[in-house]
DRENPA-3360 file (N, C-alpha, C; in nm, 2 decimals, always signed):
BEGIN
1 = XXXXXXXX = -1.42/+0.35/-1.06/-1.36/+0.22/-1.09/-1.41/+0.17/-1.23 ~ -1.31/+0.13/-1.28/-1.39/+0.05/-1.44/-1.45/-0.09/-1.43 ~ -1.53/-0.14/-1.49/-1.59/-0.22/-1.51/-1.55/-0.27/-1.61 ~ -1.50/-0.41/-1.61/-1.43/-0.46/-1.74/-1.53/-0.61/-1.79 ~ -1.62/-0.63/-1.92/-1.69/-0.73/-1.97/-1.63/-0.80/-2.06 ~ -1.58/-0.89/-2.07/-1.51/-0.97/-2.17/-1.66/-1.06/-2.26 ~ -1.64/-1.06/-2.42/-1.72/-1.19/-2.45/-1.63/-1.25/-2.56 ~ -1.73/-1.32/-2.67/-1.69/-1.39/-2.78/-1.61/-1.52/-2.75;
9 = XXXXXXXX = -1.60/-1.56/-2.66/-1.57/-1.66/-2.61/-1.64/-1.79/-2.70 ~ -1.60/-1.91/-2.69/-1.66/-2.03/-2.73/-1.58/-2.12/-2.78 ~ -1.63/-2.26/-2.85/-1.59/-2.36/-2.87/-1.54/-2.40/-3.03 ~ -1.42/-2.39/-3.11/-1.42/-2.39/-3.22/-1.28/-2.49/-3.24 ~ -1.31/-2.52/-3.38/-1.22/-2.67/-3.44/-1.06/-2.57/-3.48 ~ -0.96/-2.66/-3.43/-0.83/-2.64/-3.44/-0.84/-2.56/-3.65 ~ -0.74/-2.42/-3.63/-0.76/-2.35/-3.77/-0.86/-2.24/-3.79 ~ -0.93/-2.23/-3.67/-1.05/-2.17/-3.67/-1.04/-2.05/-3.59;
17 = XXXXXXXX = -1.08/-1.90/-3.63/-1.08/-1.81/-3.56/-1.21/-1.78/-3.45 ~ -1.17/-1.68/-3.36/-1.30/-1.62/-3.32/-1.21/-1.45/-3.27 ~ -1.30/-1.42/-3.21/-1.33/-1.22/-3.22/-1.36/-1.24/-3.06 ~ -1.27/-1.15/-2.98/-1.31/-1.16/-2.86/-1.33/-0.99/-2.83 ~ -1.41/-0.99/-2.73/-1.44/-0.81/-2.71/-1.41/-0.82/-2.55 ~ -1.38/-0.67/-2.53/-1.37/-0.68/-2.40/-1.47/-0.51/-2.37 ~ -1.59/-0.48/-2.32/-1.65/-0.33/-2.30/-1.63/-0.33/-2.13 ~ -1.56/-0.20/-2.15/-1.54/-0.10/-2.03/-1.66/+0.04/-2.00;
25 = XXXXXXXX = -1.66/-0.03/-1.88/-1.83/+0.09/-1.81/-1.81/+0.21/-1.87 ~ -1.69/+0.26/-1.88/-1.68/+0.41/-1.96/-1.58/+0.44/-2.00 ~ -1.55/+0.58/-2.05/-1.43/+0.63/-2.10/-1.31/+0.66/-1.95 ~ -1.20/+0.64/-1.93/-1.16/+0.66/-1.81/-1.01/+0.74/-1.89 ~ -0.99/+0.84/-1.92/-0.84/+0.88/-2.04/-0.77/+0.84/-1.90 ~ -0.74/+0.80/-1.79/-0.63/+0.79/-1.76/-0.57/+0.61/-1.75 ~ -0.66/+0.55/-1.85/-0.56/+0.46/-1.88/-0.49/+0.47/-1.94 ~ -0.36/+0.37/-1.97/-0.28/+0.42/-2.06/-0.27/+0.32/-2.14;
33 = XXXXXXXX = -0.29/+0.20/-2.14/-0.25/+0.06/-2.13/-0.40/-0.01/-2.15 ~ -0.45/-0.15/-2.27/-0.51/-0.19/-2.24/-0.43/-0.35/-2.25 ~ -0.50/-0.46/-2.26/-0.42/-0.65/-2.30/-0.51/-0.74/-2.24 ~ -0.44/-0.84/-2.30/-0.52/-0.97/-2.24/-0.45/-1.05/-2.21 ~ -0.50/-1.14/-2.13/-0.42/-1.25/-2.08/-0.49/-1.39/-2.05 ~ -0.45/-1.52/-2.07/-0.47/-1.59/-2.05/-0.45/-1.73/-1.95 ~ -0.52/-1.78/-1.94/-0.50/-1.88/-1.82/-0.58/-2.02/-1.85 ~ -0.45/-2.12/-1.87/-0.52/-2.26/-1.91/-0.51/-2.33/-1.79;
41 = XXXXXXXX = -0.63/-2.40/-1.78/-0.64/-2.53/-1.66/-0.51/-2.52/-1.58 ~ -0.48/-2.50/-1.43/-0.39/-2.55/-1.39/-0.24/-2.47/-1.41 ~ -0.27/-2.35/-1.48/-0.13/-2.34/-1.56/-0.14/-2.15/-1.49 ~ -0.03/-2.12/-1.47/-0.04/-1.99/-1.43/-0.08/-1.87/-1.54 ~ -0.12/-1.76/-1.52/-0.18/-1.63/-1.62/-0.05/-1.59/-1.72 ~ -0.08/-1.64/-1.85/+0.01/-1.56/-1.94/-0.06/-1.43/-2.01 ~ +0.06/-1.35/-2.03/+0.05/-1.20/-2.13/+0.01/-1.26/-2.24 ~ -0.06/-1.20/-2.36/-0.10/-1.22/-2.49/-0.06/-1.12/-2.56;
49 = XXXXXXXX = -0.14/-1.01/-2.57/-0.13/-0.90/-2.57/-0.16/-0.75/-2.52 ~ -0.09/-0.67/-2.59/-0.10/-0.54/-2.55/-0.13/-0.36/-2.63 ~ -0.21/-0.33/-2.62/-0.21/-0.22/-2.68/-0.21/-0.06/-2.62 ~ -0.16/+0.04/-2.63/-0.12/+0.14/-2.55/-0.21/+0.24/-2.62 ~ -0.25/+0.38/-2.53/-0.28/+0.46/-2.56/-0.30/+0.51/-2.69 ~ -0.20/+0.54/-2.80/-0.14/+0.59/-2.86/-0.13/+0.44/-2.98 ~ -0.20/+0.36/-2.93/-0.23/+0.24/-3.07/-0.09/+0.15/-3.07 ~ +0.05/+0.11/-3.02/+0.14/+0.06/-3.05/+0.08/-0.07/-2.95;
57 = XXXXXXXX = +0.09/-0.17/-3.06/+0.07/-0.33/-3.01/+0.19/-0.40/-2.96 ~ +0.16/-0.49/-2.88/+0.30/-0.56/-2.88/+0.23/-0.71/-2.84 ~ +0.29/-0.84/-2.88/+0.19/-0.94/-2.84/+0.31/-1.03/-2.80 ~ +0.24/-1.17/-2.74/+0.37/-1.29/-2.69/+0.44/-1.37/-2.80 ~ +0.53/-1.43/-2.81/+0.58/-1.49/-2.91/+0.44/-1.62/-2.94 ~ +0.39/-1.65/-2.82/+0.29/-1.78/-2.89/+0.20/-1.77/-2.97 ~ +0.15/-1.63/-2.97/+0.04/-1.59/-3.08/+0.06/-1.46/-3.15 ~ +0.18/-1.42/-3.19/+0.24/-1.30/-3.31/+0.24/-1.39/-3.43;
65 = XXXXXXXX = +0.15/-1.29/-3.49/+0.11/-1.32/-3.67/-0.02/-1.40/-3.65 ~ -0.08/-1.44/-3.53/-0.18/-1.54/-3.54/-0.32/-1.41/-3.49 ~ -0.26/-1.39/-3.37/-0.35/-1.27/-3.31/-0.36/-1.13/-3.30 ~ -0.47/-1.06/-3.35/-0.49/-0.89/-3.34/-0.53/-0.85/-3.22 ~ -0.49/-0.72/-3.18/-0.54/-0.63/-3.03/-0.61/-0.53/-3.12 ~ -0.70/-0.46/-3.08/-0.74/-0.34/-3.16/-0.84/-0.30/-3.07 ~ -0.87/-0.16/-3.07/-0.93/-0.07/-2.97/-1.09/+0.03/-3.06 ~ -1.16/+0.01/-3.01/-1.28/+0.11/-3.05/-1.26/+0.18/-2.94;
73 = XXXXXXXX = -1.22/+0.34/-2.92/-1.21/+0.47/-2.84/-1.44/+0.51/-2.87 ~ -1.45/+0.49/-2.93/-1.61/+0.52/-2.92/-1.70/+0.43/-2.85 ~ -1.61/+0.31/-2.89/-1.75/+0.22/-2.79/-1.68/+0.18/-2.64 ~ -1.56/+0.23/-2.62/-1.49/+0.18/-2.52/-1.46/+0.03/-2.50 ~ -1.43/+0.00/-2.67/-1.38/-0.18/-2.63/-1.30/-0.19/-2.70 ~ -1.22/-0.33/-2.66/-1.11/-0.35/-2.68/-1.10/-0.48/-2.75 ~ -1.05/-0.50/-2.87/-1.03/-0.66/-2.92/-0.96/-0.77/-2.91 ~ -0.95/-0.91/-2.92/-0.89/-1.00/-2.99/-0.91/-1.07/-3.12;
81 = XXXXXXXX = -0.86/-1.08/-3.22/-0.86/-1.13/-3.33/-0.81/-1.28/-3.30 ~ -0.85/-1.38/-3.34/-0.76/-1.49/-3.30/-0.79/-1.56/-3.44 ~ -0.70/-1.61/-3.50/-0.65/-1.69/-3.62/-0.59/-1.82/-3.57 ~ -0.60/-1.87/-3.67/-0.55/-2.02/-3.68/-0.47/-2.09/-3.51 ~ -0.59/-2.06/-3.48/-0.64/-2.15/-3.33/-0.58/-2.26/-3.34 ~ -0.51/-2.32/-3.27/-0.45/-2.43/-3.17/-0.50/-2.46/-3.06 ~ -0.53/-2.60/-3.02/-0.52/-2.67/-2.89/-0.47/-2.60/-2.79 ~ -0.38/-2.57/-2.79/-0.24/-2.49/-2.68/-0.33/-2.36/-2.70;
89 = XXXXXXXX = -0.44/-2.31/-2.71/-0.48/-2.18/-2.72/-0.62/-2.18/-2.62 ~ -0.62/-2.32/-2.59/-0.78/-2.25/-2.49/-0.71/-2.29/-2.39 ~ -0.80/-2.18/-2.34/-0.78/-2.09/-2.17/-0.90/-1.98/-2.13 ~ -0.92/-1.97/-2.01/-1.00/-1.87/-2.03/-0.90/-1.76/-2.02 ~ -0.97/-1.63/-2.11/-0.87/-1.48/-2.18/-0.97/-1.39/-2.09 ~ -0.88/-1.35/-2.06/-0.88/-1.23/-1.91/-0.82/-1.05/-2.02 ~ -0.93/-0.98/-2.03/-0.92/-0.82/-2.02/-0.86/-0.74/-1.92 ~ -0.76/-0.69/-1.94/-0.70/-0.59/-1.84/-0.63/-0.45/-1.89;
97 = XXXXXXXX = -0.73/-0.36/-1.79/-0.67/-0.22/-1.87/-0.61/-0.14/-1.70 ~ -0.50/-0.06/-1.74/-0.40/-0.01/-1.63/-0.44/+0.15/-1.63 ~ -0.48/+0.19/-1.50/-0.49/+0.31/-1.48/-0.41/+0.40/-1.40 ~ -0.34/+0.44/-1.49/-0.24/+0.56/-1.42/-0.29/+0.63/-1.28 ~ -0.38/+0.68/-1.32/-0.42/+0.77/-1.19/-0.41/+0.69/-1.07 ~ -0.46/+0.60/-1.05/-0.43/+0.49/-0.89/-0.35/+0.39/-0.92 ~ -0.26/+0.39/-1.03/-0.16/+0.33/-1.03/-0.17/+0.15/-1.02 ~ -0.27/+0.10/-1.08/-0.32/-0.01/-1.08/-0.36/-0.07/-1.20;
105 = XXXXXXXX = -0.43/-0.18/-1.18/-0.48/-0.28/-1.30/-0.65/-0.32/-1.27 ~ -0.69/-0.32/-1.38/-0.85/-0.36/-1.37/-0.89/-0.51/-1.41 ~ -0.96/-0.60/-1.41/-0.96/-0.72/-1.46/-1.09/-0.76/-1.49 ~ -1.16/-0.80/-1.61/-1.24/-0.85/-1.65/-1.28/-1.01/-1.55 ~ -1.40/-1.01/-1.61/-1.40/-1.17/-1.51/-1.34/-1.32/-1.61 ~ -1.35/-1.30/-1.75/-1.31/-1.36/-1.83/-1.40/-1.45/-1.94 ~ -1.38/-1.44/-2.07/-1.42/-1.57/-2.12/-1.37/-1.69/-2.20 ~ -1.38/-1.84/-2.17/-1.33/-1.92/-2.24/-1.30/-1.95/-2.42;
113 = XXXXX = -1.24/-1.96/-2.36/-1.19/-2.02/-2.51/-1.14/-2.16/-2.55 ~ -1.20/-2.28/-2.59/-1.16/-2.40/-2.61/-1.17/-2.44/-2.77 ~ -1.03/-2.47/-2.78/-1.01/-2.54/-2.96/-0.95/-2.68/-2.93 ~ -1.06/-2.72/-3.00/-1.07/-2.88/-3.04/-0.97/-2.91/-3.15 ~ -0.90/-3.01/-3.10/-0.79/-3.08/-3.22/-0.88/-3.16/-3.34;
% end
């Protein structure tokens, strides 16, 4: 089973980036699929992004052109880039990577993210 660590998480002024990491216990090749998701106060889990095997990104309309996904295959981690931060952007952001072989999903425990207007 994978172990999923989410950080970079924290507190920053509306316009402002941060770098989120996500490190998985090890290499597992039968994911195929890594992404993030987020969840503000009260409000049900949205998709963010996504990145596949094979490097092809795809992200939500609320944060394309603001946010990067990007993968280290050597350190087994996965990124968020986040750019010009919005209010409407903290949540805590949830790591999730999908493994073929059991046909399932893994889930980080999560870290916050809050931007101050």
């Amino acid at each position: 089973q994978v172990r999923l660590a989410e950080s970079g998480g924290g507190l920053v002024h509306y316009g402002g980036s941060l770098k989120l990491s996500c490190a998985a216990s090890a290499n597992f090749p039968s994911i195929n699929t890594w992404g993030w998701y987020r969840q503000a106060p009260g409000m049900k889990r949205d998709w963010v992004a996504t990145i596949s095997s094979d490097g092809d990104t795809q992200y939500s309309d609320a944060v394309k052109g603001r946010f990067t996904i990007s993968r280290d295959d050597a350190k087994n981690t996965i990124y968020l880039q986040m750019n010009s931060l919005e209010p409407d952007d903290t949540a805590v952001y949830l790591c999730t990577a999908h493994d073929t072989f059991v046909n399932g999903d893994y889930w980080g425990q999560g870290t916050t993210v809050t931007v101050s207007s």
